[in-house]
C-alpha positions in Angstrom: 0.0 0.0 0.0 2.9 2.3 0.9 4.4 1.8 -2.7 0.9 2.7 -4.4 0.8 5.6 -2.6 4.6 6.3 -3.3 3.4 6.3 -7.3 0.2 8.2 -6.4 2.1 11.1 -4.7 4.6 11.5 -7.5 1.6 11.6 -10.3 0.5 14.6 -7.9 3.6 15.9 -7.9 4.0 15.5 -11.7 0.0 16.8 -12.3 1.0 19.7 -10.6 4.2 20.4 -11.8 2.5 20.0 -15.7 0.0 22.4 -14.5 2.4 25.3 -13.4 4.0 24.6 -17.0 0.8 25.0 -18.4 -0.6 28.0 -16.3 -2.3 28.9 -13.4 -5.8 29.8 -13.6 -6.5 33.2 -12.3 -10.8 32.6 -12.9 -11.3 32.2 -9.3 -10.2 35.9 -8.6 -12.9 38.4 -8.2 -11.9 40.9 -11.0 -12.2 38.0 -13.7 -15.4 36.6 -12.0 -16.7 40.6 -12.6 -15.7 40.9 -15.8 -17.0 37.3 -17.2 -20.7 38.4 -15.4 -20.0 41.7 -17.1 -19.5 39.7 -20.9 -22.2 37.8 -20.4 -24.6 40.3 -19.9 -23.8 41.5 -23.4 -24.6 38.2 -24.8 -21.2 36.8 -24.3 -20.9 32.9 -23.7 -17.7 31.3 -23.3 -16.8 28.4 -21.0 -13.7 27.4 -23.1 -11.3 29.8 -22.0 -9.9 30.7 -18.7 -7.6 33.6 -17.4 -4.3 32.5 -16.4 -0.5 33.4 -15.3 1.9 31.7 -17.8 5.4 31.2 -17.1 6.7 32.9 -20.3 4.1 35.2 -21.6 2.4 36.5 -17.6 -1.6 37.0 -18.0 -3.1 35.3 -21.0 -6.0 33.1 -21.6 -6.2 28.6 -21.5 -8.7 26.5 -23.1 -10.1 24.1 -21.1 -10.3 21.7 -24.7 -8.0 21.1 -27.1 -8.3 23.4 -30.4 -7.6 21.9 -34.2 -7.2 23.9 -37.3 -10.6 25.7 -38.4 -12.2 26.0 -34.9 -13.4 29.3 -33.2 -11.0 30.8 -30.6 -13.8 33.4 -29.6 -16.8 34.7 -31.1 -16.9 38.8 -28.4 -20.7 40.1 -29.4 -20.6 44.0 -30.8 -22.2 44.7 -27.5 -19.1 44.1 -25.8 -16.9 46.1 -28.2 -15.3 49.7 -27.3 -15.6 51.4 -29.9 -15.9 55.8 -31.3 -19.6 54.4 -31.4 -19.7 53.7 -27.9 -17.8 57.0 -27.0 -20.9 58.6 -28.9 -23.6 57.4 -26.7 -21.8 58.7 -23.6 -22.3 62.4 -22.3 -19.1 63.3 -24.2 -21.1 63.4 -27.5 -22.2 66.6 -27.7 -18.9 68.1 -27.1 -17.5 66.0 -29.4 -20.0 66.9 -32.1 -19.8 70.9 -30.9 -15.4 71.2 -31.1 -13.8 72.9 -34.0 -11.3 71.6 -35.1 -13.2 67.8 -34.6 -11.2 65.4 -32.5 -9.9 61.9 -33.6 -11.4 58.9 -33.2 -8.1 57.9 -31.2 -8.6 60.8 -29.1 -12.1 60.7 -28.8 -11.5 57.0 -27.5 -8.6 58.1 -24.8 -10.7 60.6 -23.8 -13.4 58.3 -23.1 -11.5 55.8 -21.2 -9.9 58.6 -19.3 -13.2 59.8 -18.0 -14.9 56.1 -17.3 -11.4 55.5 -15.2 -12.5 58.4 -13.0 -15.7 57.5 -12.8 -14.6 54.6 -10.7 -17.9 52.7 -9.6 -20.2 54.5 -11.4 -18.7 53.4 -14.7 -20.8 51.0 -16.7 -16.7 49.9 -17.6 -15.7 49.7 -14.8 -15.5 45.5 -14.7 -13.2 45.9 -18.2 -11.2 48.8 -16.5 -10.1 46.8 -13.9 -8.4 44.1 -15.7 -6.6 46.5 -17.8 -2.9 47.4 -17.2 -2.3 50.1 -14.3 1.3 50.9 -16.2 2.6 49.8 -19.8 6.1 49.4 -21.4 6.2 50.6 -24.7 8.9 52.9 -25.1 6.7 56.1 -24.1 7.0 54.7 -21.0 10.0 53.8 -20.5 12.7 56.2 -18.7 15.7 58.3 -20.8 18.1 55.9 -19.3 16.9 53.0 -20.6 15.8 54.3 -24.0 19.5 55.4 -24.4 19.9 51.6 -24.1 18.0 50.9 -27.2 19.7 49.8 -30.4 19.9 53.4 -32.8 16.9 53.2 -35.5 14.6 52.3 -32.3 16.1 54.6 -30.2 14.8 57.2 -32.4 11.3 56.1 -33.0 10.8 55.9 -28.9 12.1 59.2 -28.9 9.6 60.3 -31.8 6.7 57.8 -30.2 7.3 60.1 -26.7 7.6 63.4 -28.3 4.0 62.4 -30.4 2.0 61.5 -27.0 3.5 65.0 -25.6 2.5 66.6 -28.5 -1.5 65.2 -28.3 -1.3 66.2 -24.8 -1.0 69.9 -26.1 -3.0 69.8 -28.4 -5.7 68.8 -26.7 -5.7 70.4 -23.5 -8.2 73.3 -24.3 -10.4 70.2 -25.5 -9.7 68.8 -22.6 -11.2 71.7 -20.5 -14.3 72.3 -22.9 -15.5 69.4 -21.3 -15.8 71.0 -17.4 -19.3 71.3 -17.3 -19.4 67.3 -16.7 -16.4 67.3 -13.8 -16.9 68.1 -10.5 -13.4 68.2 -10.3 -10.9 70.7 -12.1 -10.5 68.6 -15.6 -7.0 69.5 -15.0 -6.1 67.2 -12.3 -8.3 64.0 -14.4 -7.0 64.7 -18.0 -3.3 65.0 -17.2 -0.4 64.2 -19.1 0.1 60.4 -17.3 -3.4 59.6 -17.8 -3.5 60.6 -21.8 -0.2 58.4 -22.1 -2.2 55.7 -20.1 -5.0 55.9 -22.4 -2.8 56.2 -25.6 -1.0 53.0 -24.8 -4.4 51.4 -23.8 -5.5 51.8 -27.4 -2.1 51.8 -28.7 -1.6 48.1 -27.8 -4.8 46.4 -27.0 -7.4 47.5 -29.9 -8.0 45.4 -32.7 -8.8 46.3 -36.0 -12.2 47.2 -37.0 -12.6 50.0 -39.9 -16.1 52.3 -39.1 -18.0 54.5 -41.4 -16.2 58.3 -41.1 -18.6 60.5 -38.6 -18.2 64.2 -39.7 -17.8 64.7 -35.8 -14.6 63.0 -36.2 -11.2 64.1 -38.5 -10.5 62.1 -41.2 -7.9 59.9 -39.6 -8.8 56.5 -39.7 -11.3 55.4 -37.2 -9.7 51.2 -37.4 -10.1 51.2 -33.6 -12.1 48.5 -31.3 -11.5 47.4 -27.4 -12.3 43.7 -27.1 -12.5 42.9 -23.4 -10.8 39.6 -22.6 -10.0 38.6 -26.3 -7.8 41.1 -25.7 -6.3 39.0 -23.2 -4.8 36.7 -25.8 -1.0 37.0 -26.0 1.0 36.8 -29.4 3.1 34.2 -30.9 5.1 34.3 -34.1 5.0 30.4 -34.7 0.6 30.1 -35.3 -1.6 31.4 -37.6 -5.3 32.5 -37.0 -7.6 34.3 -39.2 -9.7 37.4 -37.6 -12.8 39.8 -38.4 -16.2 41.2 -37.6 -18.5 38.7 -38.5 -21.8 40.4 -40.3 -24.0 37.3 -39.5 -23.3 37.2 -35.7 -22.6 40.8 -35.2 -19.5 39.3 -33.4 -15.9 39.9 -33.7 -14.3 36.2 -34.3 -11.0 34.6 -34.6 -10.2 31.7 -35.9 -7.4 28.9 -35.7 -5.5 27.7 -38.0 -3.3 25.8 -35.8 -3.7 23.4 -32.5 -3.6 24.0 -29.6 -3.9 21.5 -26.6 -6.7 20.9 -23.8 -5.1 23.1 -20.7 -2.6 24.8 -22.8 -2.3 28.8 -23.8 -4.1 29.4 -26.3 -1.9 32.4 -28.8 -2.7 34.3 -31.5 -0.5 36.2 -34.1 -0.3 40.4 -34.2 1.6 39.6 -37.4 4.7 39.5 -38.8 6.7 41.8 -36.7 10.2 41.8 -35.6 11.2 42.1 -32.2 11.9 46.4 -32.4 8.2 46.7 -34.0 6.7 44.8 -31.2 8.6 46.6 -28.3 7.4 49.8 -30.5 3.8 48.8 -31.1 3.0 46.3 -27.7 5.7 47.1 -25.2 7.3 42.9 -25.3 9.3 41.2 -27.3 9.2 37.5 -28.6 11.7 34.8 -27.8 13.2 33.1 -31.1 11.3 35.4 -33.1 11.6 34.3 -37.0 10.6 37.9 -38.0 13.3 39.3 -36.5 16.0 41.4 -37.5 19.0 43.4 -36.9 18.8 47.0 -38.8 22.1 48.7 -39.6 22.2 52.7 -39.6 23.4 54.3 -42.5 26.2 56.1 -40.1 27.6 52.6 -39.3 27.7 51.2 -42.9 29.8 54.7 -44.0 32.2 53.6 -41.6 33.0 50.5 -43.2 33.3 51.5 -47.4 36.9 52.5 -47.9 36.9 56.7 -47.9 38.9 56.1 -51.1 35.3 54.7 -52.7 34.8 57.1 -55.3 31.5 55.4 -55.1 30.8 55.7 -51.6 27.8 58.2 -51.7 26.5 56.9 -54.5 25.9 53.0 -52.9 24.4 54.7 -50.0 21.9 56.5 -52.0 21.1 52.7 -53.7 20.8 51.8 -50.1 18.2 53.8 -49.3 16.4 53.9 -52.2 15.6 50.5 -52.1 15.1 50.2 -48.6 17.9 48.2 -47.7 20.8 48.4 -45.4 23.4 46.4 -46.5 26.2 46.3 -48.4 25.3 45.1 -51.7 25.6 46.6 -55.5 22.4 47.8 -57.3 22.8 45.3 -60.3 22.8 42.9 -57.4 19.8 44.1 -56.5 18.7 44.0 -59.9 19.2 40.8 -61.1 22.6 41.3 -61.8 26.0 39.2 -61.2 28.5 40.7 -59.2 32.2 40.1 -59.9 34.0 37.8 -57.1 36.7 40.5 -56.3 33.5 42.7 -55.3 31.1 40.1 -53.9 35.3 39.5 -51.7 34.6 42.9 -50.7 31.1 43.2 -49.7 31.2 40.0 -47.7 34.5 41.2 -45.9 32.7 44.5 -44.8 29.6 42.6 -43.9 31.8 40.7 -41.8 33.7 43.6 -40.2 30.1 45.8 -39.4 28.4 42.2 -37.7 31.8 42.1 -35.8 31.3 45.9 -34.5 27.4 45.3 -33.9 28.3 41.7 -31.8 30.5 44.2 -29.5 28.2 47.1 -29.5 25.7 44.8 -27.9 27.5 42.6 -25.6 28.6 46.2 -24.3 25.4 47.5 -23.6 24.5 43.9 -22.2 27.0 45.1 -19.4 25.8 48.2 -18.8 21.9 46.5 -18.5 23.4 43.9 -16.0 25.2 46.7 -14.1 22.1 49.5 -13.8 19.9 46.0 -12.9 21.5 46.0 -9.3 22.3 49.7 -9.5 18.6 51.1 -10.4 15.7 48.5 -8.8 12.9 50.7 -9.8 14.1 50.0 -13.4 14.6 46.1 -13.3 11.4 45.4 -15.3 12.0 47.7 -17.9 16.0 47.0 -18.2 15.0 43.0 -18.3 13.0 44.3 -21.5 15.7 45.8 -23.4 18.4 42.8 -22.1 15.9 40.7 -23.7 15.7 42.6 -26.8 19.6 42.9 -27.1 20.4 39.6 -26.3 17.7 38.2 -29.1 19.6 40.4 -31.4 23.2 39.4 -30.5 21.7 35.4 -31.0 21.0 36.9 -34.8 24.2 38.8 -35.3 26.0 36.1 -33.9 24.5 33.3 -36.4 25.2 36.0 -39.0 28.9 36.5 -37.8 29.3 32.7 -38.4 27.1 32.0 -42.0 29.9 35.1 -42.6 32.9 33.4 -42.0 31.7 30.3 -43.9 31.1 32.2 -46.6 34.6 34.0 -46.5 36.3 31.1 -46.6 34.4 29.4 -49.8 35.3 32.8 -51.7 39.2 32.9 -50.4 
C-alpha cells in the first residue's frame, strides 16, 4: 500500500508540476469573475477559456479543450466592443459633435477611457477597466536611461513615439477643459499628461482592427479602432496562424485557428509579422526566437566600413536607401545582376567587419543592463525588456557572424 501511494504522490507531484507549466488559472479571482458576469450580460458565452499566469508570456487566456485547425478561438458580441460608437452614446457626445477643429477617433476614444477610469464605480466599464494594465512598457513609457539603451533606428522612433504622445497632450488640453461642465473636479487634475499616455498605450496596444464608417464629428484619420475585453487578453506568438474579423451574420468579432492547440494549454494568437523592435514599439514585449526578427544597420555605421577612397561611396548609399535596404550590396545585385568575385570579396569582408562591430556594441550594452539591474531597482522590469531585446539580437548577429565566415572562406 505504501508503494501505491509512493506512485500516487509522485503523479501529484507530476500533475501539478504540468500544470504550473501550463498555467495557473486566475478565474477564481474576483476581477475576472466581474468581468465574465460583465461579458455575459452582453450576450457573451464562453466556458472554453480561462484567465491564467503563464510562465513565459504572464496573463493570457487557456482553453479548457483542445483546439484543431478551423475551430473558433472566440466569437466577443458587438455589445461588448469599445468602440468611437460607444464614446458617442456617452455624455461626451455633444462636445465632441460641438469642437472645432473635430477630435480623432483615437482621441475621442482616450478621452473616453480617461473619464470612465475616473468615474470609478459609477462606470458601466468599470469590470473591463479593472483588468486593464495600471502601467505599460512601450517605449513612451519607458525612462531616458533606458531608451539610451536601445539599439539606434529604435532609439529614435521611442524618442519620436514620446515626443508624439507630448504633442496630443498639447494639443488637446483646451479640448480637454471644454469638457468641465461634466467634472466636478478641475479637468485639469483628471485629463493630465500620465493619464493621456495611459489611455494612448491602452488603445495603442490592445485594440484590434475594425474599420467604421467616417462621422463628420470626427477628423479624417482612420477610425480602425475596437477594445475587445478579454479577447484582448490573448497573447502573441510568431509560430501560429489565426484568421480574424467582424462577423456580419453574428454581429461578433471572431478569430479563428488555423493551428492546434492542446486541452489546458495557452491558447496564442499572431499580431503579425513583426520583428522584435516593431513589437517593443507597437505592444511594449518582445518574442523569444522570433523568426521575423531582424538586426537594422544605420546608415552612419555602414559609412564607416566602405573605404573613404570609394569614389563610389555616396552613391551605394543613396542605392541603399532607395531600395530600402541596409546592406552592403551593389544595385545590379539588386537588380538581377552578377556581381564580380573580387566585389562580392569585398562586400562580404565589410559585412563581416560591421556584424563584428554590432556583436561588441551589444555585448557592451549587455554590461551596462546587468550593471544598472543591481544599480537602479525601480528600473529592473524595464531593463530585463531591453536585455531581452539585445540579447535576441546578439543570438542573430552572432548566427550572422558565423554564416559570414563560412562564406569567406568558400570565396578565399
Amino acid at each position: 500500500m505504501k508503494k501505491s501511494r509512493g506512485r500516487t504522490g509522485r503523479k501529484r507531484r507530476r500533475k501539478h508540476l504540468k500544470s504550473f507549466m501550463d498555467g495557473v488559472s486566475c478565474s477564481h479571482k474576483l476581477e475576472y469573475i466581474k468581468l465574465k458576469k460583465w461579458l455575459k450580460e452582453r450576450g457573451f458565452e464562453d466556458s472554453n477559456l480561462r484567465p491564467a499566469e503563464f510562465w513565459g508570456t504572464g496573463r493570457g487566456l487557456m482553453t479548457t479543450k483542445a483546439l484543431r485547425a478551423g475551430d473558433v478561438i472566440i466569437s466577443l458580441p458587438e455589445k461588448c466592443l469599445l468602440t468611437t460608437s460607444t464614446v458617442l452614446s456617452s455624455c461626451l457626445r455633444g462636445h465632441i459633435e460641438s469642437w472645432k477643429p473635430p477630435v480623432s477617433p483615437l482621441l475621442a476614444l482616450c478621452t473616453f477611457l480617461i473619464a470612465e477610469k475616473h468615474a470609478g464605480h459609477k462606470s458601466p466599464w468599470k469590470p473591463y477597466l479593472d483588468v486593464l494594465p495600471s502601467t505599460y512598457t512601450c517605449p513612451a513609457c519607458l525612462e531616458p536611461d533606458v531608451i539610451n539603451l536601445l539599439p539606434n533606428p529604435l532609439k529614435q522612433k521611442a524618442q519620436e513615439q514620446k515626443m508624439m504622445i507630448q504633442e496630443l497632450f498639447r494639443s488637446s488640453r483646451a479640448f480637454f477643459s471644454s469638457l468641465q461642465p461634466l467634472f466636478a473636479e478641475s479637468t485639469g487634475s483628471i485629463f493630465n499628461f500620465s493619464a493621456l499616455q495611459w489611455a494612448w498605450c491602452t488603445v495603442n496596444t490592445r485594440t484590434i482592427y475594425m474599420k467604421h464608417p467616417h462621422r463628420h464629428c470626427f477628423s479624417l484619420e482612420p477610425d480602425v479602432y475596437a477594445l475587445a475585453p478579454y479577447l484582448d487578453l490573448l497573447n502573441h506568438s510568431p509560430n501560429v496562424q489565426v484568421k480574424a474579423g467582424f462577423n456580419e451574420q453574428t454581429r461578433s468579432y471572431e478569430i479563428w485557428t488555423n493551428s492546434q492547440c492542446k486541452k489546458y494549454q495557452e491558447v496564442l494568437i499572431c499580431y503579425g509579422p513583426h520583428d522584435n523592435q516593431r513589437l517593443l514599439l507597437e505592444y511594449g514585449f518582445v518574442a523569444k526566437d522570433n523568426p521575423h526578427s531582424s538586426v537594422y544597420v544605420s546608415a552612419d555605421t555602414l559609412l564607416k566600413y566602405f573605404s573613404p577612397l570609394d569614389k563610389q561611396r555616396k552613391a551605394k548609399v543613396s542605392i541603399l536607401k532607395d531600395h530600402g535596404f541596409l546592406d552592403a550590396c551593389w544595385k545590379r545585385i539588386l537588380l538581377g545582376g552578377v556581381s564580380s568575385a573580387r566585389n562580392e570579396q569585398q562586400a562580404l569582408a565589410a559585412a563581416a567587419k560591421i556584424c563584428q562591430c554590432l556583436i561588441e556594441e551589444t555585448q557592451h550594452v549587455l554590461v551596462q543592463i546587468s550593471q544598472l539591474k543591481k544599480d537602479k531597482e525601480n528600473l529592473k522590469t524595464h531593463l530585463a525588456l531591453v536585455e531581452m531585446l539585445r540579447s535576441e539580437d546578439l543570438k542573430i548577429l552572432q548566427k550572422s557572424a558565423e554564416i559570414l565566415c563560412n562564406l569567406n572562406l568558400a570565396t578565399a
